[in-house]
C-alpha positions in Angstrom: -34.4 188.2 -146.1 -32.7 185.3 -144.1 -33.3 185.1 -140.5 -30.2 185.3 -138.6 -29.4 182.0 -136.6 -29.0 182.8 -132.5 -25.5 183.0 -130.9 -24.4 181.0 -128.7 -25.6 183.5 -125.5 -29.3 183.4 -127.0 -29.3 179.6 -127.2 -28.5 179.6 -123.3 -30.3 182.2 -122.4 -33.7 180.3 -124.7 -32.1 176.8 -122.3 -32.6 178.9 -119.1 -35.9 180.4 -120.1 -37.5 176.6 -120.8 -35.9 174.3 -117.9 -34.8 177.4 -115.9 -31.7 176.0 -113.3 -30.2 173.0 -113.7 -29.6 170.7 -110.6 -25.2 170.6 -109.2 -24.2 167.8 -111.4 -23.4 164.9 -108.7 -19.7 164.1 -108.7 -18.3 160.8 -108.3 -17.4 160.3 -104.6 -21.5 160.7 -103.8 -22.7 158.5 -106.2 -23.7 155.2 -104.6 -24.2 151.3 -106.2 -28.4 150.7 -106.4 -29.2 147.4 -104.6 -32.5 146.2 -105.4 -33.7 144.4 -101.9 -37.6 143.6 -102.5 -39.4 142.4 -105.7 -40.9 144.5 -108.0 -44.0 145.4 -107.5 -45.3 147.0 -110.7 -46.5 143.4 -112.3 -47.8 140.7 -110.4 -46.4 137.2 -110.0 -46.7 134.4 -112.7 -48.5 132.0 -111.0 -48.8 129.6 -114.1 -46.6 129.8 -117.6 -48.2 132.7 -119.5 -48.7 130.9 -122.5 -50.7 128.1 -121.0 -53.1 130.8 -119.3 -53.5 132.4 -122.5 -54.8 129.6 -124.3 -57.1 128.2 -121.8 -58.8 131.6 -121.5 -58.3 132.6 -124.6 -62.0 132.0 -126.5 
């Protein structure tokens, strides 16, 4: 015997169950423009060109 797909209402219901409620979607006069001020800090600063550094430490 086939199993029946779910209806649309299950498939929401399933949604709801896994993420649970979803945030007010943000509508357009709050959104802002990003500005990035500062450097990033998540990879240091190339003090040297990379590919020089690799092959003078590279054996």
């Amino acid at each position: 015997m086939a199993e029946q797909p779910f209806t649309d209402d299950e498939y929401a219901f399933l949604r709801h169950a896994r993420f649970g409620e979803l945030p007010l979607a943000v509508r357009p006069d709050e959104r802002i423009e990003l500005t990035e001020t500062e450097s990033r800090t998540d990879r240091p600063e190339v003090l040297d060109d990379p590919v020089h550094w690799n092959l003078r430490h590279a054996g």
